[in-house]
C-alpha positions in Angstrom: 93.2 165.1 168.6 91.4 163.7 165.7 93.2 162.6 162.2 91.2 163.1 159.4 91.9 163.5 155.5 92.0 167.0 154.3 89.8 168.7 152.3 89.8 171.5 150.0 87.9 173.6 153.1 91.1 172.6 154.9 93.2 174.6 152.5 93.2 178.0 153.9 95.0 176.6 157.3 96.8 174.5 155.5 98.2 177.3 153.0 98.5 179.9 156.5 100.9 177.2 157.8 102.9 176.8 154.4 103.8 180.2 153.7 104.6 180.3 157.3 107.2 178.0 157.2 108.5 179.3 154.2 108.9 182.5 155.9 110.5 181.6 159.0 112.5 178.1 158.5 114.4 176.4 156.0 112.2 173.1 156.1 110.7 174.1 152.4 113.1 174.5 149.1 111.1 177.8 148.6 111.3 181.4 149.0 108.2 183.0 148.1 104.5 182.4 149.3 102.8 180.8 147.7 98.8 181.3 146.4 95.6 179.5 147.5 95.3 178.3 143.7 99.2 177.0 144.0 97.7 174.9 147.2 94.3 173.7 145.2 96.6 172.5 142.3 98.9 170.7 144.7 96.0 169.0 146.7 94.3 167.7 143.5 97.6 166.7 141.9 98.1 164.6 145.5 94.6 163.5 145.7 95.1 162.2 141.5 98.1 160.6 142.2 95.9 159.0 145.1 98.5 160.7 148.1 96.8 161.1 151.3 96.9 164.5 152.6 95.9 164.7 156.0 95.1 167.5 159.0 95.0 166.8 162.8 92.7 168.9 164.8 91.8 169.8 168.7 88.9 171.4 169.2 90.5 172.6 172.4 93.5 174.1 170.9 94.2 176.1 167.5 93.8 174.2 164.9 97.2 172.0 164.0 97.7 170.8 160.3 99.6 167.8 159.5 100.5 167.5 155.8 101.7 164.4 154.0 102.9 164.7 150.3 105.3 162.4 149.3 107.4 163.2 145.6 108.4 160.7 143.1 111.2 160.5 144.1 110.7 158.7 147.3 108.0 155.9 146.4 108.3 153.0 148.5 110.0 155.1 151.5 108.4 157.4 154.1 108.3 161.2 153.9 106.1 163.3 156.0 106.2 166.5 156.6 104.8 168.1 159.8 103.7 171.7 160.7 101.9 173.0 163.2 100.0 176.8 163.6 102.8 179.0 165.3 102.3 178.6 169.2 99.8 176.3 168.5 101.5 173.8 171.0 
């Protein structure tokens, strides 16, 4: 598995696995997908605000996302998220 920073080419899988998880878990405070443009603004608001965001990949498996976006309110604490591709594992 490698860990690399995300790029905006990453942002289709990474919006796939969002909406996702919106759909089928609670793990998000949202309700309704959300756009590609919604994830582009996001990215470049993390990537301003100098936020790693960050994939994990094996070429021998589906493709697995790991995303890291910290808020405001939790400067100088840890918050990741994690989320995979469904039945990715």
């Amino acid at each position: 598995m490698q860990l690399r920073d995300a790029g905006e080419e990453d942002l289709p899988g990474i919006l796939d696995i969002y909406n996702e998880v919106i759909a089928n878990s609670t793990a998000i405070y949202a309700e309704e997908p959300v756009s590609l443009e919604d994830r582009l603004a996001w990215f470049r608001a993390r990537r301003a605000q100098n936020y790693p965001v960050l994939v994990a990949s094996d070429a021998s498996a589906a493709d697995l996302k790991f995303l890291h976006h910290p808020r405001q309110a939790h400067l100088g604490t840890s918050n990741r998220k994690a989320a995979l591709e469904p039945y990715a594992c």
